[in-house]
N, C-alpha and C positions, 0 to 999 in steps of 0.2 A: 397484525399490522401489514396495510400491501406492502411490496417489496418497493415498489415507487414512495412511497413517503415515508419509510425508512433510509431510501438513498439521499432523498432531498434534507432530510435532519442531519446528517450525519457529519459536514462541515462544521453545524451550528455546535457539537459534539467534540468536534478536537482539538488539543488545549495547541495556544499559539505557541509556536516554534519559541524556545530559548534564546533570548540578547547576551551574544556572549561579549564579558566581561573583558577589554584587553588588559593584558597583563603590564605592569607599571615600566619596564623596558617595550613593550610596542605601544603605549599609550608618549611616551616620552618620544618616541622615536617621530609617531604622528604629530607631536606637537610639532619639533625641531623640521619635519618636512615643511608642512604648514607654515611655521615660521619664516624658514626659509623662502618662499615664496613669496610672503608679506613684505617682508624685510629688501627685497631684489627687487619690487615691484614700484612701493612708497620709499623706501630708504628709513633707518632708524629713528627719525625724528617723528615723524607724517603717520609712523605704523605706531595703532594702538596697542595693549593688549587685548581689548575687546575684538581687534580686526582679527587677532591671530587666532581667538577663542574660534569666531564664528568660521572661519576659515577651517580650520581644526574640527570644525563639528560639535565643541561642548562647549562647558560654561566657564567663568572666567575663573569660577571658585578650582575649578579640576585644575585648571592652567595652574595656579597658585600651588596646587600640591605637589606639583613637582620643579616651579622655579620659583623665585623670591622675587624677580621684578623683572624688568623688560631689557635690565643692563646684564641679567643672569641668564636671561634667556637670550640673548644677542650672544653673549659667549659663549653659549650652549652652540649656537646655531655656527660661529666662526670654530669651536674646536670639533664638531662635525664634518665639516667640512675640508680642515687641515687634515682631519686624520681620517677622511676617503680620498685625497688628496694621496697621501703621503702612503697608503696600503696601493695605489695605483702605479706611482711611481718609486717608490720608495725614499729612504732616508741617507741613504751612503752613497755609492758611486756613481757618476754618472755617466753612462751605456748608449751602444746605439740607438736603442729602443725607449729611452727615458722620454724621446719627444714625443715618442707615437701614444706611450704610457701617458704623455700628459695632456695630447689630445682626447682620448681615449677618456681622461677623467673630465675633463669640461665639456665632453658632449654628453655625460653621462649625469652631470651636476651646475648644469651651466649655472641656475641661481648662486650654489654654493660657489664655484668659479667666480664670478661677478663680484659677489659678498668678500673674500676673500682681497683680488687683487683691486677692487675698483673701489666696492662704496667704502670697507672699513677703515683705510686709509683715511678717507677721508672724516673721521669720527672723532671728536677730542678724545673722547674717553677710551679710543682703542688704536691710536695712531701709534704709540709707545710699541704695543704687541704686535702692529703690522709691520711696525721698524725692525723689530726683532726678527719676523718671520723671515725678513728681507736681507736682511745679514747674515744669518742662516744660510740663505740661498748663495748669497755670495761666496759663505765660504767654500760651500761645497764646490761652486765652481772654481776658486782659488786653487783649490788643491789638486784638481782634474788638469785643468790649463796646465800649473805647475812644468809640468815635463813635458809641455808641446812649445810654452814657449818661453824663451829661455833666458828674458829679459824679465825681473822682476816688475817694472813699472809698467811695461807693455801688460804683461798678466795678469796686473791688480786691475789695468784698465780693461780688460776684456771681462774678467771678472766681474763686471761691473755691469756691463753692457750684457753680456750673454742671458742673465735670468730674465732680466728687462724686456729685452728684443723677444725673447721665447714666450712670457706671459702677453707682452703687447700683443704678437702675433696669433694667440692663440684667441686671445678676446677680440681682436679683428676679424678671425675666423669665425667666433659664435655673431658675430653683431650683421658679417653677410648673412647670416642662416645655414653655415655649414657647410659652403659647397667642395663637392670632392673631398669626400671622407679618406677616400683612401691614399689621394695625393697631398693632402694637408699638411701630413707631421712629413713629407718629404719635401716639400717647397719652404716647411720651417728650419729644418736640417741645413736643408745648402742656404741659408740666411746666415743662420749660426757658425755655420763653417766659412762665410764668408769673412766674419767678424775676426775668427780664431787666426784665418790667413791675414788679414792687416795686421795682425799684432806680431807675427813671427817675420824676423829679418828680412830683409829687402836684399834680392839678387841681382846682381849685375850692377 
């Protein structure tokens, strides 16, 4: 046989490359992205699970293997998010570095960001959990303030105000597009510290 139509057969000859199979944690993980996107884009009512399947790349029956409905998969996609959230900035004290940490996670997750402090509030069915999340936040500021200022009522109120202002601020930042990455968590800081000096005693 020439060696020219032996070259030319030889495509028709080799078996097609292997569709690898993901594994049932990166297939979950691609849903919960995908979702995530859906869910930030339409809001939880508007998004199907059909939108999320094809978004996602498969079928709705795959979808099904690994959540039970779209209220299990909405929660999939809000404790995804709490908890890149929460590995970002963390769960205990809060540092100088926690604002830059929480910039740092909404530029890195704006959907999940969004999802979190903006649409799920607004959700019957998950307004309860985002009250929750939000009190959480409080206390940890409760306890930080604590020893800067020294008036309990002042404290409860700053406490109140500090995660609010720092969330608001942060999704003002995503809603410009981000400008000045590196001056962001610093013009949110001296906001915060702003707040903290109204609350502590009055000189003179």
């Amino acid at each position: 046989m020439p060696a020219s139509s032996q070259t030319a057969k030889e495509p028709a000859l080799q078996a097609a490359a292997p569709v690898r199979r993901l594994r049932r944690a990166e297939r979950r993980e691609q849903i919960l992205a995908a979702a995530t996107r859906a869910f930030a884009r339409a809001g939880f009512a508007a998004t199907s699970l059909d939108d999320i399947a094809a978004a996602a790349g498969i079928s709705r029956a795959i979808l099904y293997r690994h959540f039970d409905s779209k209220t299990d998969l909405y929660r999939g996609v809000l404790d995804r998010a709490g908890a890149r959230l929460a590995s970002a900035v963390g769960t205990g004290d809060f540092t100088a570095t926690s604002v830059d940490a929480l910039v740092g996670a909404a530029a890195g997750d704006p959907d999940g960001f969004r999802l979190l402090f903006r649409h799920a509030a607004r959700e019957p069915e998950f307004r309860d959990e985002m009250d929750r999340f939000h009190k959480a936040m409080v206390t940890i500021a409760r306890r930080e303030l604590a020893a800067m200022i020294p008036d309990s009522s002042w404290a409860a109120w700053a406490a109140r105000l500090v995660p609010t202002v720092a969330v608001e601020a942060v999704m003002a930042w995503l809603d410009a597009d981000q400008p000045d990455r590196e001056q962001a968590a610093q013009r949110i800081g001296e906001a915060l510290d702003g707040i903290i000096h109204a609350a502590q005693p009055l000189t003179g």
